[in-house]
Steps between C-alpha positions, in 0.01 A plus 500: 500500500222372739398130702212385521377317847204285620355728719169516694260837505386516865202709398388339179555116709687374201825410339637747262797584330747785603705662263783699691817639358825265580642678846729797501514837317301588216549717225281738405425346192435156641240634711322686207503189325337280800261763525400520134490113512223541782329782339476296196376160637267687735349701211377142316262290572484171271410121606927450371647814711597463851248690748702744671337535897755755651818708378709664790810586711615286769795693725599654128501201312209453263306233414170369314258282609367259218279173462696190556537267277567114543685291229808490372727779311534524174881457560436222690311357252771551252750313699280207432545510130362725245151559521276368185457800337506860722223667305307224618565591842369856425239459296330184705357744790351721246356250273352379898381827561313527215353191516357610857383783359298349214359244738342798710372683216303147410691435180579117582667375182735854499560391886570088397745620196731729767477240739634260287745704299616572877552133552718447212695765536566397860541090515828505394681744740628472847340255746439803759222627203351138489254595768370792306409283193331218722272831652444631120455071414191516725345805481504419154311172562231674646476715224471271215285247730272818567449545084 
């Protein structure tokens, strides 16, 4: 229904993604549906959820400006092989959120067990991840050095 293009926001100084309907006529029900999809992203707002910065009309076509994100697909990743185990790949930013969470609220050994509950989860998937786990490696480190 839509692409999705590496675009950047001259007002916001930044790359960003832009969501625009593939070229040519739309339906009426293909627009209501893009819309709805921009209502509803724009609506949330959740450390997983895209940040939607701008929903418009460009010379009639629509489109929806979103925070870019760098890595790889999860297609792409699938091309590589199958991935460990996929409710590790949803459940690992969670378990990492909540571990950030704990460690501002003070609660160290809550903060240590997500951290490293994050790390297992993680150390077996794609390479691209591999960076995450080193950050979550160190920053757990710190934490257990700072006990």
């Amino acid at each position: 229904m839509g692409r999705v293009l590496r675009a950047r926001h001259l007002k916001l100084g930044r790359a960003v993604a832009l969501k625009v309907l593939v070229p040519g006529a739309h339906d009426a029900r293909q627009l209501r549906r893009f819309e709805q999809e921009a209502r509803a992203a724009g609506a949330l707002n959740h450390p997983n959820i895209l940040a939607v910065y701008d929903v418009g009309e460009h010379t009639g076509e629509p489109y929806i400006v979103t925070e870019l994100l760098q890595g790889v697909t999860l297609r792409e990743s699938l091309r590589e092989g199958p991935v460990a185990d996929m409710a590790d790949l949803f459940l690992a930013p969670k378990t990492r959120r909540l571990a950030q969470i704990e460690e501002k609220r003070g609660n160290r050994q809550k903060a240590i067990a997500y951290y490293q509950q994050f790390v297992e989860l993680w150390k077996d998937c794609d390479p691209e991840l591999r960076l995450q786990v080193d950050e979550v490696r160190a920053r757990l480190a710190a934490l257990e050095k700072a006990r």
